[in-house]
N, C-alpha and C positions, 0 to 999 in steps of 0.2 A: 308853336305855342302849346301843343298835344304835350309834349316831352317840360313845360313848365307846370302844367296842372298837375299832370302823374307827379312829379315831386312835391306841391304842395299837397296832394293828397296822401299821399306817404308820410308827411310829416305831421298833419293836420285832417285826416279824412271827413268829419263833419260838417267842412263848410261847402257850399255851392262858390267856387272858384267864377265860375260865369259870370254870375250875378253882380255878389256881392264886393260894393265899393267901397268897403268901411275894416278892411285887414287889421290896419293898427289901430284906426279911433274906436274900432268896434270891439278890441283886444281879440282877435280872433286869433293873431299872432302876435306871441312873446317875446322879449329879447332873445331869448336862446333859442327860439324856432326861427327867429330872423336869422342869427348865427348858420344854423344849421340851413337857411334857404341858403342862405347868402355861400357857402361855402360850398353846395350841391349845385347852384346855377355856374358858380366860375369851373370847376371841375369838367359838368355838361356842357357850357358854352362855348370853353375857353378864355373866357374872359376876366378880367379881375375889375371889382367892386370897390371903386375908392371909400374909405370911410367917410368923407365927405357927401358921397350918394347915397349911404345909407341915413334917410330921412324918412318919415311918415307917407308923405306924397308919392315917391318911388314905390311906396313897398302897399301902399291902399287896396289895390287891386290886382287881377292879376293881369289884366292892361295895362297898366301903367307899370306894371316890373318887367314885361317883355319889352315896352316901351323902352327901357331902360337898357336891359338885354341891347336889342335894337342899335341906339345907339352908342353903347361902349363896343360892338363889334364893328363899328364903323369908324372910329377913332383909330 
């Protein structure tokens, strides 16, 4: 998860990744920072991001986007 916060602080360094649960509803991140996670996680992971998982709930926290992480490399 170390190697998922360095990327969102890279793209976004102001917020507390730990903490906070509120990424989309709280606009912390933008469509086009989601883009850009979205495209630096499959690259780092290996994995690919169905459009269909990019929703609010996946992308909230940065729990719930390793969550995510997690299980698209198990698939």
């Amino acid at each position: 998860m170390e190697d998922l916060i360095e990327i969102l602080e890279e793209l976004q360094p102001e917020v507390d990744y730990e903490t906070t649960e509120n990424l989309i509803d709280g606009r912390y991140l933008d469509s086009l920072t989601i883009l850009a996670l979205v495209s630096e996680i499959e690259d780092k992971f290996g994995v690919e991001i169905p459009t269909v998982e990019i929703i609010p709930n996946n992308f909230n926290s940065a729990k719930k986007i390793w969550s995510l992480i997690e299980r698209l490399r198990e698939e």
